[in-house]
MARMARKOL-979138 format. One record per residue (C-alpha): residue number from 1; residue in three letters; x, z, y. Coordinates in nm, 4 decimals, decimal comma. Layout:
residues N
<r resi="NUM" resn="ALA" u="X" w="Z" v="Y"/>
...
//
This chain:
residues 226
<r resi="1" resn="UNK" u="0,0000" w="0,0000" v="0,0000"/>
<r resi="2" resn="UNK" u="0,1146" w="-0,1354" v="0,3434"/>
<r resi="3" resn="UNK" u="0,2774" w="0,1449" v="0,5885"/>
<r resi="4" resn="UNK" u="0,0921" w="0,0245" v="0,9293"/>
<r resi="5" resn="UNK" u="0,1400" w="0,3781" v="1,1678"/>
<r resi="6" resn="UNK" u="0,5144" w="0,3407" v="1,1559"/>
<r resi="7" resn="UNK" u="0,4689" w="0,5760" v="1,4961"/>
<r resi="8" resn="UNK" u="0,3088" w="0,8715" v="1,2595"/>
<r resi="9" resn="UNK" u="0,5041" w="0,7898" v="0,9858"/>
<r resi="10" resn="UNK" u="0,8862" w="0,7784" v="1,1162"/>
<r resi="11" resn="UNK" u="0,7675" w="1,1363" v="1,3101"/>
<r resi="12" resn="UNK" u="0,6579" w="1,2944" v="0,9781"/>
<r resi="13" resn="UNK" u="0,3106" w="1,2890" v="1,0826"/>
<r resi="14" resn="UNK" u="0,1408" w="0,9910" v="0,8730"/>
<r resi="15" resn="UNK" u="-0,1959" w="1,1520" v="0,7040"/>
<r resi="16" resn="UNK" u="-0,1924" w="0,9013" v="0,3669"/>
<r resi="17" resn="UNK" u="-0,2428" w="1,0520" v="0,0108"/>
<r resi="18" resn="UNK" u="-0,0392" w="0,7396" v="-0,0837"/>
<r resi="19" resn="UNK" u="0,2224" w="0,7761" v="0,1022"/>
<r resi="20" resn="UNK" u="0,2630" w="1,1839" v="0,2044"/>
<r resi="21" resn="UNK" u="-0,0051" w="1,3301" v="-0,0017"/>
<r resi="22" resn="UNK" u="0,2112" w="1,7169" v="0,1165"/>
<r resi="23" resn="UNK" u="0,0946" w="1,5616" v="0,4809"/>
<r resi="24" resn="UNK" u="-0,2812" w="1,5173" v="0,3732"/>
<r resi="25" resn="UNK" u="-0,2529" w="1,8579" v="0,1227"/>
<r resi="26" resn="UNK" u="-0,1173" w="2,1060" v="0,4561"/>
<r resi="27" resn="UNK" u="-0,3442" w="1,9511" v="0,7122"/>
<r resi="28" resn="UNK" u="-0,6640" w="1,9929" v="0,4893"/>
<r resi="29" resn="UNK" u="-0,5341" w="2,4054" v="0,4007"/>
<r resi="30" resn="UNK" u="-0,5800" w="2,4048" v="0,7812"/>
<r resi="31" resn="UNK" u="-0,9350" w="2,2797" v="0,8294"/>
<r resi="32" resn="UNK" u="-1,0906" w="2,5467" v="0,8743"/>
<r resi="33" resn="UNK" u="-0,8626" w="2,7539" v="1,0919"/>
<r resi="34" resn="UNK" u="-0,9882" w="2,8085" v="1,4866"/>
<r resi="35" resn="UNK" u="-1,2030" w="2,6235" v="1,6707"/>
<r resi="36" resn="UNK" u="-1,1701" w="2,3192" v="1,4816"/>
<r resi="37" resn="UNK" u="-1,2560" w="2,4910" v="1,1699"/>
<r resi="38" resn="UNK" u="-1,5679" w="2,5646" v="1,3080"/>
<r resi="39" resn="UNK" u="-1,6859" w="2,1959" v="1,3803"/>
<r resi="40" resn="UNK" u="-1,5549" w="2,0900" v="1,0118"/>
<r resi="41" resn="UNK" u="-1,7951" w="2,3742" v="0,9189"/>
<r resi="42" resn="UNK" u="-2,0335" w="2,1404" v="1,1066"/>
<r resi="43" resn="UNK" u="-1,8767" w="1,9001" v="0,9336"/>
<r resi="44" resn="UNK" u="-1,9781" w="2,0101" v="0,5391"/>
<r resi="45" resn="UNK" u="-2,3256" w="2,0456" v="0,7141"/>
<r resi="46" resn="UNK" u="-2,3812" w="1,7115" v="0,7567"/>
<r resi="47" resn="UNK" u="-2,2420" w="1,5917" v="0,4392"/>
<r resi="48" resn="UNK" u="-2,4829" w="1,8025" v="0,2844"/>
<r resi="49" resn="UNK" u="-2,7521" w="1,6449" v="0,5132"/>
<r resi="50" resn="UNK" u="-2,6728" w="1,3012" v="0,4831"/>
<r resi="51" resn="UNK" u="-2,4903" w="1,2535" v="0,1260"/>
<r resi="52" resn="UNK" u="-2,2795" w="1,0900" v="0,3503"/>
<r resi="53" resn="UNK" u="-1,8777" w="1,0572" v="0,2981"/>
<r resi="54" resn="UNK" u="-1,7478" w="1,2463" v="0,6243"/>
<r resi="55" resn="UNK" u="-1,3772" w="1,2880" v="0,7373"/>
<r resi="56" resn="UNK" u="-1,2979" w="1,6023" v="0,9299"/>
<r resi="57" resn="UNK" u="-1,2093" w="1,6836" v="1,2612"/>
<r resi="58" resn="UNK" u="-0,8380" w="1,7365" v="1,3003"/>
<r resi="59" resn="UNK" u="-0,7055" w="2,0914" v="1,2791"/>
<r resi="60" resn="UNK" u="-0,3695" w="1,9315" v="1,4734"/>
<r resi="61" resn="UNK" u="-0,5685" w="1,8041" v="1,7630"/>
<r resi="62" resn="UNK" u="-0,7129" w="2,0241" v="2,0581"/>
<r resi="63" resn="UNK" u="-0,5201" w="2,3238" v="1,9685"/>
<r resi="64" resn="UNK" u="-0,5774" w="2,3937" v="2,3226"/>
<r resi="65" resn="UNK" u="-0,8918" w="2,2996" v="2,3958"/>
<r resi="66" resn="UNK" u="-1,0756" w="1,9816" v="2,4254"/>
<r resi="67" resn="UNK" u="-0,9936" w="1,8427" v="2,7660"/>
<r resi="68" resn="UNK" u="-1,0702" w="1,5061" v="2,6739"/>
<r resi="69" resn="UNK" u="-1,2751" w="1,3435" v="2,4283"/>
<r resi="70" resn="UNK" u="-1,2108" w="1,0369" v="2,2797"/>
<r resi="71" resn="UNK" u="-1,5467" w="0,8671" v="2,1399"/>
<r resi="72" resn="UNK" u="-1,4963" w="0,5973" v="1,8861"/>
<r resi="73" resn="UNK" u="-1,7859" w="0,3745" v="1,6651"/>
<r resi="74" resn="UNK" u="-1,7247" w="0,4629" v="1,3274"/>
<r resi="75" resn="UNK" u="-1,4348" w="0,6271" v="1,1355"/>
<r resi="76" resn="UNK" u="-1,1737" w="0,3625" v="0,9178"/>
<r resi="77" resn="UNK" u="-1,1334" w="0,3394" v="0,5179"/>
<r resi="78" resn="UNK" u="-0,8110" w="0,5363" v="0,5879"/>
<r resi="79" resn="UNK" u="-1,0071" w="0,8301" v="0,7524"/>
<r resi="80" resn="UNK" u="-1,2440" w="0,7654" v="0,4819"/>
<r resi="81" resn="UNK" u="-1,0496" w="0,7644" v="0,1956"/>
<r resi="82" resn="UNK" u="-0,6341" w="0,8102" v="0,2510"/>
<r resi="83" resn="UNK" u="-0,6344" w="1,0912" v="0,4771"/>
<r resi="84" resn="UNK" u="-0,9769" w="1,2561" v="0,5036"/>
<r resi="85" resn="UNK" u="-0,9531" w="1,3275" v="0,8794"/>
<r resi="86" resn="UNK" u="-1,0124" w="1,1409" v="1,2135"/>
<r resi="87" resn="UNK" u="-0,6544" w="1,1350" v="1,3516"/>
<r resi="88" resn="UNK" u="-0,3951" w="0,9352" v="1,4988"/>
<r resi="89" resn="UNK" u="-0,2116" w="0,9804" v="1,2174"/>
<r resi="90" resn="UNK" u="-0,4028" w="0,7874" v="1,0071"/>
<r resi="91" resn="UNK" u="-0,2498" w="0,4948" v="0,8121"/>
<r resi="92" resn="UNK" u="-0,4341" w="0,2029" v="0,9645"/>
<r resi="93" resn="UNK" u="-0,3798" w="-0,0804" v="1,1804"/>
<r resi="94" resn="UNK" u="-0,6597" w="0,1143" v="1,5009"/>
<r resi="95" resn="UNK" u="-0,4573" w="0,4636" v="1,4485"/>
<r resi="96" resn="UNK" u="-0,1026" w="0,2668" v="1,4864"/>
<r resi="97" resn="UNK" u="-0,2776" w="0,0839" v="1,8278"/>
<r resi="98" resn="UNK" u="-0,4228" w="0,4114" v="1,9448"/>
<r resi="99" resn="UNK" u="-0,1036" w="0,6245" v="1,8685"/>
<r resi="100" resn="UNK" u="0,1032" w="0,3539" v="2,0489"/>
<r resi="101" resn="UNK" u="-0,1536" w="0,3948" v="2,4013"/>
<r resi="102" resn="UNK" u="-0,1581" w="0,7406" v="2,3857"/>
<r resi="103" resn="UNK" u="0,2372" w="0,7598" v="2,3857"/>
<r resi="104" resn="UNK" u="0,2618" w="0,4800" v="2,6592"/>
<r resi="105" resn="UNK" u="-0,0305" w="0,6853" v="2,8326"/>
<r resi="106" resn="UNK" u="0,1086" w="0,9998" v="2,8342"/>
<r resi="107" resn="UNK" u="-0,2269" w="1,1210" v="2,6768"/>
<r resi="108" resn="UNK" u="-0,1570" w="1,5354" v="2,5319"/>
<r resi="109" resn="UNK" u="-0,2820" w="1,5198" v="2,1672"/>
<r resi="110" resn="UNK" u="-0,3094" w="1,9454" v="2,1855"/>
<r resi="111" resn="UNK" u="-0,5779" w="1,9048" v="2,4736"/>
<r resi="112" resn="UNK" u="-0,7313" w="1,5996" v="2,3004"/>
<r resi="113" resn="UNK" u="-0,9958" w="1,5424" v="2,0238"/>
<r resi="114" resn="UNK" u="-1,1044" w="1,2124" v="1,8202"/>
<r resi="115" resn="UNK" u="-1,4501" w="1,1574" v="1,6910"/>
<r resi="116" resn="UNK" u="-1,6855" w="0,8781" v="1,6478"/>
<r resi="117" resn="UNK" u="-2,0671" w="0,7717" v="1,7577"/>
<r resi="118" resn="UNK" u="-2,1322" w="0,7861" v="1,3741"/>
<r resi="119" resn="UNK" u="-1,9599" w="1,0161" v="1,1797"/>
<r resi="120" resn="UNK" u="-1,9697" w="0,8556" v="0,8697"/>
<r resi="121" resn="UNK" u="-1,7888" w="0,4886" v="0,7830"/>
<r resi="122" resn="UNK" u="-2,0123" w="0,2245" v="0,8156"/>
<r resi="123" resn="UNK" u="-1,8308" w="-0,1223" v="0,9662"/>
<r resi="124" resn="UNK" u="-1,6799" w="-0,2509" v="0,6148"/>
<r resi="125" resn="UNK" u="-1,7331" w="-0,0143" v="0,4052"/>
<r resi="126" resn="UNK" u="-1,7825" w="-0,1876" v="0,0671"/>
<r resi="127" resn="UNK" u="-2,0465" w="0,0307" v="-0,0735"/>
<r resi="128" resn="UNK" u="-2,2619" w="-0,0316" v="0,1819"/>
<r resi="129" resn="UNK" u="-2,1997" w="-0,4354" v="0,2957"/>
<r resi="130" resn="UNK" u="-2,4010" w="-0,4963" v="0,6306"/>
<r resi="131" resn="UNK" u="-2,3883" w="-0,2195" v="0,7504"/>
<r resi="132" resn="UNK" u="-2,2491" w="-0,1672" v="1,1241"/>
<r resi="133" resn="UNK" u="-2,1709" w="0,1443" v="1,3982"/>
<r resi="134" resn="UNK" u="-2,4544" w="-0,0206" v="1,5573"/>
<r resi="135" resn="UNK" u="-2,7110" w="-0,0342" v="1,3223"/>
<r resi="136" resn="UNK" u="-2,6023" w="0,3118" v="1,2149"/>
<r resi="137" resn="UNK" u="-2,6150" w="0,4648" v="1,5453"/>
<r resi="138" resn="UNK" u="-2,9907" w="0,5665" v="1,5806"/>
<r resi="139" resn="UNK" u="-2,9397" w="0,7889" v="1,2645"/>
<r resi="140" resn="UNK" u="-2,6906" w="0,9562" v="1,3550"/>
<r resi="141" resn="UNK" u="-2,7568" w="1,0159" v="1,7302"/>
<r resi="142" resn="UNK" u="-2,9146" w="1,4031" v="1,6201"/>
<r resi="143" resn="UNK" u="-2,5838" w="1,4924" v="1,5639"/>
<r resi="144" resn="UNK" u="-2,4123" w="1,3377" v="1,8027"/>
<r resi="145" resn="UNK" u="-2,6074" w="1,5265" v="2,0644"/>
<r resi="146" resn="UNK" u="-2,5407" w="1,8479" v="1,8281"/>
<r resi="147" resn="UNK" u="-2,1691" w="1,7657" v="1,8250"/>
<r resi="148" resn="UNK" u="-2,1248" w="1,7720" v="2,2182"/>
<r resi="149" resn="UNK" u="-2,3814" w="2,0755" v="2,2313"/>
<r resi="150" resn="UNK" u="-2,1241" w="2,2340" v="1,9380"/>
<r resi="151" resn="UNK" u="-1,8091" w="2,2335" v="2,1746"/>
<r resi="152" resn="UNK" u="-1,9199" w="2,4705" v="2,3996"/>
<r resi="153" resn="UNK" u="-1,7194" w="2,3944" v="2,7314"/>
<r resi="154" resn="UNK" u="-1,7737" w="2,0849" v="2,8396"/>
<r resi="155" resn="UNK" u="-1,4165" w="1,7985" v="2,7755"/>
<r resi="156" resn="UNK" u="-1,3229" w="1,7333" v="3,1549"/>
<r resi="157" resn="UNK" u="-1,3032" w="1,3254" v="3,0474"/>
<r resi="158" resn="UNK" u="-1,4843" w="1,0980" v="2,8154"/>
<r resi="159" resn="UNK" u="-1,3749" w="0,8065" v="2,7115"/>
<r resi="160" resn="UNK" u="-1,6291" w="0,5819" v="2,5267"/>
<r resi="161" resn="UNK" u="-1,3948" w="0,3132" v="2,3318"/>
<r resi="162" resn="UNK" u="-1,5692" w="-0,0069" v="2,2684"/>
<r resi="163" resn="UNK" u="-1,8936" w="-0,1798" v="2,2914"/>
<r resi="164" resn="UNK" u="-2,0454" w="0,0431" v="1,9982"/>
<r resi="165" resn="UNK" u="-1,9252" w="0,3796" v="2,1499"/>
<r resi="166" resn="UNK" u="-2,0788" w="0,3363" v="2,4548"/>
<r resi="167" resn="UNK" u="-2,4126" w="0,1479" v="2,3554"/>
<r resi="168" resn="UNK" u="-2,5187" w="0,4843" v="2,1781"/>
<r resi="169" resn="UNK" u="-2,3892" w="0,7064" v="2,4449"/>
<r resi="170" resn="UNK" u="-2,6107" w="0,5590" v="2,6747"/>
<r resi="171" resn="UNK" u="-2,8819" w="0,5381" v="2,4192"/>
<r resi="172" resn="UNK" u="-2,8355" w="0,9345" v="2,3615"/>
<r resi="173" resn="UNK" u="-2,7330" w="1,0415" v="2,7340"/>
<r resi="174" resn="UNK" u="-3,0724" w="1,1303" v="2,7704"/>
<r resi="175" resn="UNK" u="-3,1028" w="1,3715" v="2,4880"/>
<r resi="176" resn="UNK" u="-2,8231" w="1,5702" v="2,6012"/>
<r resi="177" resn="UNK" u="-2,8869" w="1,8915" v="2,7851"/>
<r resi="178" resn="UNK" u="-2,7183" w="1,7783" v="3,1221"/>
<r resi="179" resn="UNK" u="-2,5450" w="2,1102" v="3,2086"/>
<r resi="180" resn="UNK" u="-2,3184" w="1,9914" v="2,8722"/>
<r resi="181" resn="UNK" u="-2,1259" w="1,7218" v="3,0581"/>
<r resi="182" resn="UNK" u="-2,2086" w="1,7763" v="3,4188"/>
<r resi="183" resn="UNK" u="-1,8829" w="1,8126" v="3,5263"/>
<r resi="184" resn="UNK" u="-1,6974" w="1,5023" v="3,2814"/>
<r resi="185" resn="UNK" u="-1,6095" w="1,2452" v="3,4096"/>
<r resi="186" resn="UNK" u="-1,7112" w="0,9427" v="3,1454"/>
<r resi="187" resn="UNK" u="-1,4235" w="0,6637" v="3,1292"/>
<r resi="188" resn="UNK" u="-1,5108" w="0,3600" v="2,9119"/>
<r resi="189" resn="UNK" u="-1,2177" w="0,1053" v="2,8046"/>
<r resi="190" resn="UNK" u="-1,1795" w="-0,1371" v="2,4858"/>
<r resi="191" resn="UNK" u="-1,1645" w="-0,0309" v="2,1724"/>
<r resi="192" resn="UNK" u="-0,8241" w="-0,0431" v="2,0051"/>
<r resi="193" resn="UNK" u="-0,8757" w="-0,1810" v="1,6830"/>
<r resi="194" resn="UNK" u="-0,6921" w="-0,5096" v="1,5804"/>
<r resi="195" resn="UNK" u="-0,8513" w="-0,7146" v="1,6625"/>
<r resi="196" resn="UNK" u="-0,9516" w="-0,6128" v="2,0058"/>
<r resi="197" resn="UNK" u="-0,6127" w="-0,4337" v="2,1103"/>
<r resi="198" resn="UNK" u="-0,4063" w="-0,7352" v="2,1867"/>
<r resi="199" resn="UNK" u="-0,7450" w="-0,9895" v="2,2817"/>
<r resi="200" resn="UNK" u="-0,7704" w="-1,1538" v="2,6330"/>
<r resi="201" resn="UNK" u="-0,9931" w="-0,9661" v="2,8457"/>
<r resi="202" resn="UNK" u="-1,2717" w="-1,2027" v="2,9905"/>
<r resi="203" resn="UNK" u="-1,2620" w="-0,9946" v="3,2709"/>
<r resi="204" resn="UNK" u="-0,9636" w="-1,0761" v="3,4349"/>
<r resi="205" resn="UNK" u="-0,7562" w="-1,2904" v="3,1585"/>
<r resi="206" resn="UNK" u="-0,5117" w="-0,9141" v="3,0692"/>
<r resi="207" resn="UNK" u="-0,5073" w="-0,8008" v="2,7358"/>
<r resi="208" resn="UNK" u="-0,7277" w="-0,5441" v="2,6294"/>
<r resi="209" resn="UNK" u="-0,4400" w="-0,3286" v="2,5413"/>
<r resi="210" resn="UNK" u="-0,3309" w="-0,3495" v="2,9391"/>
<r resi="211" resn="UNK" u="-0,7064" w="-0,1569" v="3,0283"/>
<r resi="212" resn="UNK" u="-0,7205" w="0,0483" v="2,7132"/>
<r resi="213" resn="UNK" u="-0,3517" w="0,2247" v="2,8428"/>
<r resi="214" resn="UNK" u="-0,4826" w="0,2113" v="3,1928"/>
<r resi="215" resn="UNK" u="-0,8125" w="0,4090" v="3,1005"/>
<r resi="216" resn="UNK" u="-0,6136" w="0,6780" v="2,8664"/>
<r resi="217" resn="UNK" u="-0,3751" w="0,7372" v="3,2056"/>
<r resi="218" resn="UNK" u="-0,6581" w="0,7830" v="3,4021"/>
<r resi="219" resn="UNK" u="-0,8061" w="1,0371" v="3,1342"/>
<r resi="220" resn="UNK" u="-0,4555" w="1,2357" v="3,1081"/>
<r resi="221" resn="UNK" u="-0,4420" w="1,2931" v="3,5064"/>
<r resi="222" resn="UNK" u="-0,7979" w="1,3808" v="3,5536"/>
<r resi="223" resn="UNK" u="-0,7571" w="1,6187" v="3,2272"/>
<r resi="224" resn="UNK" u="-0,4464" w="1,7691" v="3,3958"/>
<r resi="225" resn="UNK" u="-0,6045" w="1,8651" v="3,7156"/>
<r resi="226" resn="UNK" u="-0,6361" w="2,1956" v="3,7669"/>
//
């Protein structure tokens, strides 16, 4: 099996029960620990719920606090199946283009967490051909809602990555008790999977990559105000 986060990997970091199954083994000993443990908590909730597959929340991310939140369509095979968690260090091509935008960004992984508009895999997924985020997203808008409700202070930024992500933010917004996120600021940029990251933006004819770095900037200085 292909090695495609070399960023993760040549740190020590890569989540892959292929390639560092002691990576994948310590992280999930730590699931449960703090405030993250409480959301994967959430987490075994839904599965029950649902019967759906679920990856975790990762213990490494937000250890202080969840300044920004980064808001994805679905999670990957990898987080699915290789590593078990939502995580930049995830052995796929969209964790290798996220890890690289959050290093050129500047974005602080301890004040940031990774989730997705449907918490369960859906784009590709061979057990379930056709389905999509979108066509997902209605179901699982409940616990989107619950998820932001579940953090408790509200993230100073959120970024809504991709057409998906923000489609069922805006179809949810409304749902949301507005004290939750009346003070975040909501950022929306491209999503960085591969075959977005390095595409031509209609826009203005830069690649998406350019906007995706420029949006995570913007969400590292506006987290980092005091």
């Amino acid at each position: 099996m292909t090695i495609w986060n070399h960023h993760a990997y040549d740190r020590g970091e890569l989540l892959s029960k292929v390639h560092t199954p002691d990576n994948v083994d310590a992280r999930m000993a730590r699931r449960y620990d703090g405030h993250i443990g409480d959301l994967n908590r959430w987490v075994d909730e839904i599965r029950g719920e649902t019967g759906e597959s679920i990856p975790y929340f990762d213990p490494d991310a937000a250890s202080l606090g969840v300044r920004i939140l980064m808001l994805f369509q679905d999670p990957s095979g990898a987080a699915d199946g290789e590593s078990g968690f939502i995580s930049k260090h995830n052995n796929d091509p969209t964790a290798r283009n996220y890890y690289e935008a959050t290093e050129e960004a500047g974005v602080p992984y301890d004040l940031t967490l990774n989730w997705n508009v449907v918490p369960w895999w859906s784009t590709k997924n061979p057990e379930f051909p056709g389905r999509t985020a979108g066509k997902e997203a209605p179901r699982a808008a409940p616990y989107l809602a619950e998820f932001i409700r579940r953090l408790g202070a509200p993230p100073r930024v959120l970024v809504l990555s991709g057409n998906d992500s923000q489609k069922a933010w805006d179809r949810i917004a409304t749902r949301i008790d507005p004290v939750l996120t009346a003070d975040t600021r909501i950022l929306r940029c491209p999503h960085p999977g591969p075959m977005s990251y390095n595409a031509v933006n209609r826009a203005d004819g830069r690649k998406n990559r350019e906007h995706i770095a420029e949006v995570f900037r913007s969400a590292t200085e506006l987290a980092q105000t005091e």
